[in-house]
Steps between C-alpha positions, in 0.01 A plus 500: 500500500227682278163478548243565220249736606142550353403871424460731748178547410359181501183421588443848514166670344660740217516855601308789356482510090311572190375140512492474858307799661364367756772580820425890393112465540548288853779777660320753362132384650624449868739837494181692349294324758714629767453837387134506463493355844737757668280776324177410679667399815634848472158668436292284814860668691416840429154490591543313801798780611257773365239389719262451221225255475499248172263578242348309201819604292706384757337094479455570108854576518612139670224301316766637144767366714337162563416455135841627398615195761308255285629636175878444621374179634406370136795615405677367698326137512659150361297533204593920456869435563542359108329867356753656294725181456497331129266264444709219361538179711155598729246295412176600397327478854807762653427716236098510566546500882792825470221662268224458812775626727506807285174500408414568877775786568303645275177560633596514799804822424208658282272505838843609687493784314113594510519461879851748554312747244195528708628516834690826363185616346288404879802692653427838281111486541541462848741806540286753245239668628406672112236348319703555184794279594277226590387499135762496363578194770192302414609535120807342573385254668266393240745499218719286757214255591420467135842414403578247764168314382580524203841402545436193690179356254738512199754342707309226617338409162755565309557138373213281484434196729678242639847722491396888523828537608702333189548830325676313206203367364382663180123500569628764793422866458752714415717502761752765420169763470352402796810519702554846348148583599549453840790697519410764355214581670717439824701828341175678525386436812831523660527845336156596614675400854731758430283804357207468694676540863708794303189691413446460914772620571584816279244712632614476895670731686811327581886577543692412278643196710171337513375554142852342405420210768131456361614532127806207532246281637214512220751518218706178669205372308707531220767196568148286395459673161890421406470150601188449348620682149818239573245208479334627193813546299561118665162373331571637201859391465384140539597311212223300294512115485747476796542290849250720682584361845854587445455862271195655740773506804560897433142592500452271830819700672346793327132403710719454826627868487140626456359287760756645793502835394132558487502333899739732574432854325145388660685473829667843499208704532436379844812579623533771741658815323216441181236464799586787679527729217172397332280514824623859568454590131156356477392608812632854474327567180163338651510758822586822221212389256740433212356402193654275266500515152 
């Protein structure tokens, strides 16, 4: 005798598609977290095995992670898990609640981000003992505090009251430019990341092993600059007068990539073999009076 069967698939949420996003952004944020995580378990490792006592970069360092925690927590919420699925069939109050959801990665990736910047920048100020480095340092840092400010003010008023985060209402700012804004100037910082602790490191006597070792981990930087380019070609691509929830999904995946890379290029510098090699540099050129330029 034959029995009828139901699809196999029945009762099943859809899997991953243009209209339905969502599974993509919610394996991505917990195999992303898992990464970041690993990276700064990895870094407290090597300084506990080093025999090295913690240092403000060090807690600046886990205070990204923490944030980055509550990012992938928004995400990852009841409300989050409908980002980057088509809005038709959610009612109006799903809609406005998946906006908050997002609304709150937000902020909370942008501070992330400040946070895993300056514990590298703590890290190099610490290590330098030239005047001219720390300069260049305190520069950085300002352009990085002044973007994350910025960053988060347009981000919080960016709609006006009762539903900051509906970004589909018209009386909004423009969206696409302020998304394009931030990052951008996350390109520049994350480049001065990468020039800055190269202009450190030139000038040191070093083998050729080291300056390799100290050179990989500044311009690992760079993995930030291609995601973040990603995400701009990802704002602009978005199409005009579209579901938003359902179209922005890239840009989000796009955001996800930035956020763990930044925790864990931020991560490599404390690893031993960088550690080692920019201590002796450093250190060397402070005992033979070298000068940089």
């Amino acid at each position: 005798m034959l029995l009828t069967r139901g699809p196999v698939n029945a009762g099943r949420p859809p899997a991953f598609n243009e209209e339905h996003a969502s599974p993509l952004i919610q394996i991505l944020a917990w195999l992303f977290l898992s990464f970041s995580i690993s990276a700064v378990v990895a870094q407290f490792a090597t300084k506990t095995a080093m025999s090295k006592r913690l240092i403000g970069a060090d807690y600046v360092l886990l205070g990204a992670l923490v944030l980055a925690i509550g990012h992938s927590a928004a995400l990852l919420s009841p409300a989050g898990q409908f980002i980057g699925n088509t809005q038709t069939g959610l009612t109006r109050d799903t809609v406005l609640r998946a906006w908050e959801a997002l609304y709150s990665a937000e902020i909370l990736s942008v501070l992330s981000l400040v946070a895993a910047k300056g514990s590298l920048l703590i890290l190099l100020d610490a290590a330098t003992p030239f005047t001219t480095h720390r300069r260049m340092l305190y520069g950085t840092s300002a352009i990085t505090v002044f973007w994350g400010l910025s960053a988060v003010f347009l981000i919080t008023f960016q709609c006006p009251s009762p539903h900051r985060s509906n970004i589909t209402n018209p009386q909004c700012i423009n969206i696409r430019a302020v998304r394009i804004f931030i990052a951008s100037m996350n390109v520049v910082t994350d480049l001065a990341l990468a020039i800055v602790p190269t202009i450190m490191v030139l000038p040191l006597q070093l083998s050729p092993e080291k300056r390799l070792t100290l050179l990989i981990a500044v311009w690992s930087r760079m993995v930030v600059v291609f995601a973040c380019a990603g995400q701009i070609y990802y704002i602009y691509a978005l199409p005009p007068n579209s579901d938003l929830l359902n179209a922005i999904w890239r840009v989000v995946v796009a955001g996800q990539a930035i956020q763990v890379s930044s925790i864990m290029t931020s991560a490599v510098p404390f690893l031993k073999p960088f550690m080692m090699s920019l201590d002796s540099g450093l250190l060397g050129a402070n005992r033979a009076g070298v000068t940089p330029t």
